[in-house]
C-alpha positions as CSV (number, residue, x, y, z in Angstrom):
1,X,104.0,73.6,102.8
2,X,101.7,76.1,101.4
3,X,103.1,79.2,99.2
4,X,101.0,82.2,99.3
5,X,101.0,85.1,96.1
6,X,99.6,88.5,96.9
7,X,99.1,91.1,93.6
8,X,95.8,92.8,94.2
9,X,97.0,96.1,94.2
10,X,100.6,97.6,94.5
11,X,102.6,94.7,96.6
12,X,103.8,91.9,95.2
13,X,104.3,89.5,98.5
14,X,105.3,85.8,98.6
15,X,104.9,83.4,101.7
16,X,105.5,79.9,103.1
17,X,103.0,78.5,105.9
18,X,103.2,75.7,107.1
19,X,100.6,74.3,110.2
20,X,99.7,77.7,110.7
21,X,103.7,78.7,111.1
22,X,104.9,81.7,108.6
23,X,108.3,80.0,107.7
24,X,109.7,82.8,105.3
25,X,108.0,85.8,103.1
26,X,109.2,88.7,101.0
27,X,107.5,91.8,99.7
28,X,108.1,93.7,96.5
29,X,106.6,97.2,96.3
30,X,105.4,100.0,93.4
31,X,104.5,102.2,95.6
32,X,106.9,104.8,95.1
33,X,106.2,104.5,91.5
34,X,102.4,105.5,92.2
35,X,103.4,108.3,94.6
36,X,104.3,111.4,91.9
37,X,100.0,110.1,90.3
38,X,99.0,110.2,94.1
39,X,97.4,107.1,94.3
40,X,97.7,103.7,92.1
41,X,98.0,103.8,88.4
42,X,96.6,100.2,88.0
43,X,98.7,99.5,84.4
44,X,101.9,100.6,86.4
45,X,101.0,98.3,89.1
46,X,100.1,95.2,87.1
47,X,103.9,95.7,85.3
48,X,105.5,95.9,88.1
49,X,103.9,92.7,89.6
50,X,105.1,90.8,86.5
51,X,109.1,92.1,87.0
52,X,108.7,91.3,91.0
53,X,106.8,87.6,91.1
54,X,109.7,85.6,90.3
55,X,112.1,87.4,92.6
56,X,109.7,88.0,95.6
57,X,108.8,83.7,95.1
58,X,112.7,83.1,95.3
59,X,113.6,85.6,97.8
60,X,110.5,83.8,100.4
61,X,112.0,80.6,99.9
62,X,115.6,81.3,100.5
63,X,114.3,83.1,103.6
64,X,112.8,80.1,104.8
65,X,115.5,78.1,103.6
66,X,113.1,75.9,101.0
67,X,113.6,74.7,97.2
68,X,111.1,75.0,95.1
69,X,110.4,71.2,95.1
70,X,109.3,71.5,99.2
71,X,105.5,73.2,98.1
72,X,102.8,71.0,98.5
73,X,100.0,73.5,97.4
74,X,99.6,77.0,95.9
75,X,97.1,79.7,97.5
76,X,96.5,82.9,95.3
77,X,94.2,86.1,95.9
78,X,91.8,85.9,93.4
79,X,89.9,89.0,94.3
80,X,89.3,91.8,94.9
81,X,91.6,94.2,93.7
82,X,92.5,95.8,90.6
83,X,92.3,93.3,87.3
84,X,95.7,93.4,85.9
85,X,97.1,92.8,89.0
86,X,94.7,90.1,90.5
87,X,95.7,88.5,86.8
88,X,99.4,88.7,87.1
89,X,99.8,86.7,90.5
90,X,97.2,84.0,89.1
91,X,99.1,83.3,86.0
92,X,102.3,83.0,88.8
93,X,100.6,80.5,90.7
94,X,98.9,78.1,88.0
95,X,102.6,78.2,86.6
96,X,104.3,77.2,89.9
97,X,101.3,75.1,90.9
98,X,101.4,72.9,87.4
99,X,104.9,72.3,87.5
100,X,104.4,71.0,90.3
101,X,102.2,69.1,90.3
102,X,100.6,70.3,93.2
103,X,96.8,72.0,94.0
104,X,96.1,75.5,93.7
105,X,93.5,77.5,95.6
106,X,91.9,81.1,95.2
107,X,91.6,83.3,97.8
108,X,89.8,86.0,98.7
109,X,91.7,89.1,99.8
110,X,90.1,90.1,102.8
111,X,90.3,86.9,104.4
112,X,94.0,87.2,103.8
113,X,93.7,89.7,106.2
114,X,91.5,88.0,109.0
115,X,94.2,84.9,108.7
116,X,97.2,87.3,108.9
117,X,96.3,87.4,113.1
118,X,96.7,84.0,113.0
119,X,100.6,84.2,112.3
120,X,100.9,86.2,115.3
121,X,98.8,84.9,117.7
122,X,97.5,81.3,116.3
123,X,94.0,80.4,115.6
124,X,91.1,82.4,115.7
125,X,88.8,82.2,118.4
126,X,85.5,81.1,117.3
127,X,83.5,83.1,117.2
128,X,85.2,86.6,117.0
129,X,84.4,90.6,115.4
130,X,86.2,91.4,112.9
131,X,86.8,95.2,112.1
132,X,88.9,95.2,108.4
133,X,90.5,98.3,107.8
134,X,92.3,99.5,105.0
135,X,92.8,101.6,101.8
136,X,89.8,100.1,99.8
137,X,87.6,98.0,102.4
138,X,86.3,99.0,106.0
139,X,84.4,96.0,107.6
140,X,82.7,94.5,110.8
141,X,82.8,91.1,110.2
142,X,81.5,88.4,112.7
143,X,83.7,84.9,111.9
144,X,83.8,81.6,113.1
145,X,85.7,78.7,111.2
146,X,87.5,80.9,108.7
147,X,88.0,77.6,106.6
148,X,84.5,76.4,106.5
149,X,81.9,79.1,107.6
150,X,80.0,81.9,105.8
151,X,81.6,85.3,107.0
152,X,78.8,87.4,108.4
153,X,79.1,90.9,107.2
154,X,77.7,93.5,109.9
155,X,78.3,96.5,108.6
156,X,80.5,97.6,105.5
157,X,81.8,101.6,104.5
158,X,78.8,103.1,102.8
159,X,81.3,105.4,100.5
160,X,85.0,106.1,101.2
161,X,87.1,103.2,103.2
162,X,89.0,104.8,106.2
163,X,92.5,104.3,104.6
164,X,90.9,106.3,101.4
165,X,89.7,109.3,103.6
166,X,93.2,109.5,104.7
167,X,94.7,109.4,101.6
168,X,92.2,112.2,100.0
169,X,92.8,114.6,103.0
170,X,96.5,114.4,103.0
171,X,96.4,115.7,99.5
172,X,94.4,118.6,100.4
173,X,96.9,119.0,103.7
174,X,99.6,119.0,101.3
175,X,100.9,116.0,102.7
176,X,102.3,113.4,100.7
177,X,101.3,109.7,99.1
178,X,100.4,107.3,101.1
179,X,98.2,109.5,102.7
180,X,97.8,106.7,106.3
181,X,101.3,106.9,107.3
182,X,101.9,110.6,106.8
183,X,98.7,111.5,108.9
184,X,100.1,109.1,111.6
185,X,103.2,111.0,111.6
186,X,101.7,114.3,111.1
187,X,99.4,114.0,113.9
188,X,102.3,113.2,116.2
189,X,102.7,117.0,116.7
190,X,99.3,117.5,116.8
191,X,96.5,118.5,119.3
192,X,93.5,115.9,118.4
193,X,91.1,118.4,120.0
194,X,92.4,121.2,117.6
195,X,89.9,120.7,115.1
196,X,85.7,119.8,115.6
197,X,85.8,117.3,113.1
198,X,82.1,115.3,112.7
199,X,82.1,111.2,113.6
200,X,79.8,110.0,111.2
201,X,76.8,107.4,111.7
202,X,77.1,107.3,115.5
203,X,73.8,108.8,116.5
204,X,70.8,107.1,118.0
205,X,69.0,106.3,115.0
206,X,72.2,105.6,113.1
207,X,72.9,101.7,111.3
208,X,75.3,100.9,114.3
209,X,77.9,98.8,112.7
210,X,77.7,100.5,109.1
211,X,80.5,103.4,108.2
212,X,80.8,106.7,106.4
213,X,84.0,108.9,105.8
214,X,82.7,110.9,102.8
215,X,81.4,114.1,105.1
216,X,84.5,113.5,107.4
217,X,87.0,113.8,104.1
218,X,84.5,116.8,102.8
219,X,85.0,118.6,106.9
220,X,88.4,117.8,106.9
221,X,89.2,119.9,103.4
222,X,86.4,122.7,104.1
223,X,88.8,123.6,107.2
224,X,91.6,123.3,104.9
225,X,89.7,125.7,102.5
226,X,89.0,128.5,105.0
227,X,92.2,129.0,106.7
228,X,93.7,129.1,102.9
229,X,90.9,131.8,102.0
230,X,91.6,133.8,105.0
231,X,95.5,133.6,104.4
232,X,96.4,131.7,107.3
233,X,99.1,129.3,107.1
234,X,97.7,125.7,107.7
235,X,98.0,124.0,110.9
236,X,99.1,120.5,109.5
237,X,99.7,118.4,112.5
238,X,96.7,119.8,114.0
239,X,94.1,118.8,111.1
240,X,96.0,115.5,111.1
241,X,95.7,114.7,114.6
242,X,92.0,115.5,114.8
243,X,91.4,113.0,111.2
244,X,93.3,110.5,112.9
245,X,91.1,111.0,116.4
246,X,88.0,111.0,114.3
247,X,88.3,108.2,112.1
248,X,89.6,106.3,115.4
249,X,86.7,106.8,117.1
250,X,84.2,105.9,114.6
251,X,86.3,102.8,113.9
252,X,86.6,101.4,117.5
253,X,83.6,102.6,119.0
254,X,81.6,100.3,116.4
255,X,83.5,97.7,117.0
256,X,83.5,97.3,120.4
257,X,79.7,98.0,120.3
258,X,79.4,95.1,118.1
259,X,81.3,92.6,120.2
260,X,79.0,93.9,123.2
261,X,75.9,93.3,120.8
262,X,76.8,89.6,119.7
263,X,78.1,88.5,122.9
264,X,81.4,88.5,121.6
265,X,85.3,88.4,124.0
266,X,87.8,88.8,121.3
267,X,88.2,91.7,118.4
268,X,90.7,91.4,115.6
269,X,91.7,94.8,114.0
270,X,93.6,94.0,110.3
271,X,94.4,95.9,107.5
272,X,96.7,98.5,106.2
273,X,95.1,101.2,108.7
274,X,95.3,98.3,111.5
275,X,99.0,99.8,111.3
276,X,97.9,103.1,112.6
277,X,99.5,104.4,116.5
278,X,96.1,106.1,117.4
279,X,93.3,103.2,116.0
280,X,95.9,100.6,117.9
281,X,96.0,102.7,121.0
282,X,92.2,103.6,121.1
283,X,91.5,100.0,120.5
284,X,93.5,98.7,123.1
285,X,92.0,101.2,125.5
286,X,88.6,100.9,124.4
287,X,88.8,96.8,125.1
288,X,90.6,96.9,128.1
289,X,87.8,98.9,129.5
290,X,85.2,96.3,128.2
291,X,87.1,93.2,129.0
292,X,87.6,92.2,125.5
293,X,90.7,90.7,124.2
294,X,92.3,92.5,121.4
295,X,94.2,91.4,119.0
296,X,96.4,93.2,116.3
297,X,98.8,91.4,113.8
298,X,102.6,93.2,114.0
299,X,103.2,96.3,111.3
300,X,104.5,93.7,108.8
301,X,101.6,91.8,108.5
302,X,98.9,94.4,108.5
303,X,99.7,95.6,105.0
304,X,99.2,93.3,101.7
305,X,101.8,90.4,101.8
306,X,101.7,87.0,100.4
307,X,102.1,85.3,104.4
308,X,98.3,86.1,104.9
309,X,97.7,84.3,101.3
310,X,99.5,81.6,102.3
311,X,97.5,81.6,106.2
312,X,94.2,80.7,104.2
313,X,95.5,78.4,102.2
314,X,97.1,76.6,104.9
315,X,93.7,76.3,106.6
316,X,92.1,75.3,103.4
317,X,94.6,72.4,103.3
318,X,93.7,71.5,106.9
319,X,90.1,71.7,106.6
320,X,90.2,69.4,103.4
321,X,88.4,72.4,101.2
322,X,88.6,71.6,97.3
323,X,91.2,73.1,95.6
324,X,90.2,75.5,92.4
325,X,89.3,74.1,89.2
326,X,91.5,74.6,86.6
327,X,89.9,77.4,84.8
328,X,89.9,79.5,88.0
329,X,90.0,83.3,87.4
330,X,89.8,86.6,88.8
331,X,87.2,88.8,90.5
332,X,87.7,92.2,90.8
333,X,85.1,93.1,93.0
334,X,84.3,89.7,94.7
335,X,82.2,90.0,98.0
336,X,83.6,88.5,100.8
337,X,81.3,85.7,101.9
338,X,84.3,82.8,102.0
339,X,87.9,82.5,102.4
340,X,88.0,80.4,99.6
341,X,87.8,82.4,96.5
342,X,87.6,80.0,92.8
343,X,85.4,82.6,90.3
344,X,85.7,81.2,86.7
345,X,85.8,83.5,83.6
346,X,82.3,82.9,81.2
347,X,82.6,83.7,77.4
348,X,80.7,86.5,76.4
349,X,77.6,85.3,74.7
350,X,78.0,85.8,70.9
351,X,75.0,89.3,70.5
């Protein structure tokens, strides 16, 4: 029985896996104490994480029915994500974990992600593309053994993630924080044509799995800009249903081209944007056409949550991986290369 803690940003999640089976998990969330800043105040968040671990630990194992004394290992993100946070949930876990008496392991963050699928729809085929999208990361990962293989990076967001475009331009469209789910729900009304909104890095000579949403953001508030110059009342639902086209475009159109490329049948979408109507439907559409097999975790795993902590660790335990020593710390900005995530903090050398 594997508990998994989640505090890299503004969710403090909790979970219990167990042979790949998500047995109970709770969530705990600041975000409406971020929303009147319009995006995370990282001290805000890393208080918050310390009120909500204990609770969001107890209320995961009452939903799975489980005491305490029933964990047989501790996973915990250990990167990346903001510092105070990352440090809150790892002081959690080497508490629970050493009162125990049982093994803790770091984990890295996006993995979380890639293993959330697994939840849903069991293990991952290997190999399979991975496209990560969220608020902070935007990703085309090819993976095999999660546990025990190198994740090959194919292509990473050269500037703003998707989820981060969408939060910038639903300031500027007045709409409010987080910026993701009002676009989606903006765009409803919306004619995705409205507005000729760029796709970046898809031309010929373009890095094909590589992303950019720092010209589509700067488009998206220039159109803003001149129909408030001119006097003309802004076509919200418009503006956010041609973002929303745009970004899922770019976003499936890479990915599928990458499965094509490596001879890849299955894509995995994950990630807080993974939640989004129009990058789920395009997707879907996009690998029905190309035979491809797609697979999307449900809404309540696609955001952070301690169940896709606890997915990693669960395959750690099962592949036999060493646990993290006991000085494991936190990295902020850790690259993902494995799931398994132990960075130690070094002294600063005395000048």
């Amino acid at each position: 029985m594997v508990l998994g803690i989640e505090s890299s940003c503004d969710e403090t999640g909790a979970g219990l896996v167990r042979d790949g089976r998500l047995l109970g998990h709770a969530v705990a969330s600041s975000m409406d104490e971020h929303a009147r800043f319009g995006g995370v105040v990282p001290e805000i968040a890393a208080r918050a994480h310390v009120h909500a671990a204990a609770p969001v630990v107890r209320a995961a194992l009452d939903d799975a029915g489980l005491a305490m004394s029933d964990i047989d290992a501790v996973a915990v993100t250990t990167g990346p994500g903001l510092s105070g946070a990352l440090q809150v949930g790892v002081a959690a876990a080497k508490g629970i974990a050493y009162s125990l008496g049982v093994p803790l392991y770091g984990v890295h963050h996006l993995a979380g992600h890639v293993a959330a699928d697994t939840l849903e729809h069991g293990p991952l085929p290997n190999p399979c593309m991975v496209l990560i999208v969220s608020g902070g990361h935007t990703s085309l990962l090819l993976v095999r053994d999660l546990a025990r293989d190198p994740i090959v990076h194919l292509g990473d967001t050269l500037d703003d993630a998707a989820g981060e475009c969408f939060d910038k331009v639903a300031r500027v469209f007045g709409l409010p924080y987080p910026g993701g789910p009002a676009v989606d729900r903006a765009a409803r009304e919306g004619d995705p044509r409205a507005v000729p909104l760029p796709r970046p890095l898809t031309g010929p000579r373009d890095d094909p799995y590589a992303f950019s949403f720092s010209g589509l953001k700067t488009a998206a508030a220039r159109w803003a800009e001149r129909h408030r110059q001119a006097g003309r009342p802004l076509p919200v639902a418009d503006g956010a249903a041609s973002l929303q086209e745009a970004v899922a475009d770019v976003l499936t159109r890479k990915a599928v081209r990458a499965c094509a490329d490596h001879g890849v049948g299955t894509l995995v979408v994950v990630g807080g944007v993974a939640a989004n109507s129009r990058v789920r439907a395009l997707a879907r559409e996009r690998c029905d056409a190309a035979g491809i097999e797609l697979r999307v975790p449900p809404l309540r795993l696609c955001t952070d949550n301690g169940a896709m902590i606890a997915a990693v660790g669960d395959l750690l335990v099962r592949a036999g991986a060493e646990p993290a020593p006991l000085d494991v710390s936190v990295d902020p900005s850790a690259p993902l290369t494995y799931a398994a995530l132990h960075p130690v903090a070094r002294p600063a050398r005395a000048a």
